[in-house]
Every structure is written in structure tokens, then in C-alpha cells.
N, C-alpha and C positions, 0 to 999 in steps of 0.2 A: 504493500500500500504506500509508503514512504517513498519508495524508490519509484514509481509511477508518478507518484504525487510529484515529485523533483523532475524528475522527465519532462512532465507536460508544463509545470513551469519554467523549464530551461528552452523548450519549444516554445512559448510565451515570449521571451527574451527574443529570437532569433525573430519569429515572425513579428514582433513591434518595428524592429529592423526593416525589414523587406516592406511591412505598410507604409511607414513613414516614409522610403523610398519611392513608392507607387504615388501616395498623396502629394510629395516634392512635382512629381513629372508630371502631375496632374494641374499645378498652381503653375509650374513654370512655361507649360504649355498651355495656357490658359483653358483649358480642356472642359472646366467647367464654366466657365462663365460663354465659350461657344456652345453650352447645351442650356445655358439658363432661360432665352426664349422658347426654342421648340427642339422638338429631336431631332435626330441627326440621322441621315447615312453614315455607311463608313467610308466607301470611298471619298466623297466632298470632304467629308470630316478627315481621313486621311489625307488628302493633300491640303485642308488650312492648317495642319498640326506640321507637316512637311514632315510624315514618317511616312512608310511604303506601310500598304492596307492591314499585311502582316504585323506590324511591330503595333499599329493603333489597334489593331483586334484584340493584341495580349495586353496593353492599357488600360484596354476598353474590359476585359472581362475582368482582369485585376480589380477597376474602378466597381465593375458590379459586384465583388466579391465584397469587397467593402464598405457598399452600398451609399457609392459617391454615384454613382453612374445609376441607369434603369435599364432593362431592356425594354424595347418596347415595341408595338405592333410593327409588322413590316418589314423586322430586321432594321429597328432604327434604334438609338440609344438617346436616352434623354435623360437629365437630370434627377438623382438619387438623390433619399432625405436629409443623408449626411453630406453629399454635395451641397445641397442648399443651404446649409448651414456656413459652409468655407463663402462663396457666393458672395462677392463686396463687403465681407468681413476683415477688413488689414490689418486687424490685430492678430488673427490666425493664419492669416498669411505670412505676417513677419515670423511669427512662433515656427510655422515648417519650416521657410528660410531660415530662419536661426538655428533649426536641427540641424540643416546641411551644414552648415558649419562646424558643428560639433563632429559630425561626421568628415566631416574634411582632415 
């Protein structure tokens, strides 16, 4: 039980890491506030983001995992609950920025 218990929060650790990664490439590619009015394709969305369709698909479903992103009819993606929360927010904008740094 101990040694599980240590595990999943050692896994805790690691994936806080990889979120706040995702969340950073989310803000800095402004990813959410191009889904703040309507949803998106992915290709258009892929070439304002200037990554090839591939690399915004892994973004993009990263983003839903985390529930910044939606999926939504039609194969479009639109903004998640926890996205609209970051969404013209600069005080949590500077905070992710500011992780990167610690990360740097």
C-alpha cells in the first residue's frame, strides 16, 4: 500500500511537469484565446499556430486531456473550462511564464 501510495505520487510529480509544459505551448501559442470565439478546425488552426497538422493534433488532444481544449462537433476543437479560465487572465499567464523559467 505505501509503496503504490509513493509511486502514484512520484507519477504526480512527473506528470505536473509534462502539464505545465502543455499549458506553457498553449499560452505561448496563443492556442487558446484562437479558440475563445468559436471552434476550430485543425488544419486552419494548424497553420495560425505554424505547426504541421500532426504536432497541433498532439497539442490539441494534450489540451483536451487537460481540459483547456473541447472536442467538438465536426472534428473541431473549441475552448475547455479550464481554458477559459487562463483566457485574458495575465496574472496566470505570467505564473506559467514564470514556471518556464524555473524550468529553464
Amino acid at each position: 500500500h505505501v509503496a503504490r501510495r509513493r509511486a502514484r505520487d512520484t507519477f504526480d510529480l512527473c506528470a505536473g511537469f509534462v502539464y505545465s509544459q502543455i499549458l506553457l505551448a498553449c499560452v505561448r501559442l496563443a492556442l487558446l484565446e484562437r479558440l475563445a470565439d468559436r471552434p476550430r478546425d485543425l488544419a486552419p488552426l494548424a497553420k495560425d499556430l505554424a505547426l504541421p497538422p500532426d504536432a497541433a493534433l498532439r497539442l490539441l488532444r494534450a489540451a483536451v486531456a487537460l481540459r483547456l481544449v473541447e472536442h467538438r462537433r465536426g472534428g473541431r476543437f473549441g475552448l475547455g473550462p479550464l481554458g477559459a479560465a487562463v483566457v485574458g487572465n495575465r496574472a496566470v499567464e505570467a505564473m506559467i511564464e514564470h514556471h518556464a523559467l524555473l524550468y529553464g
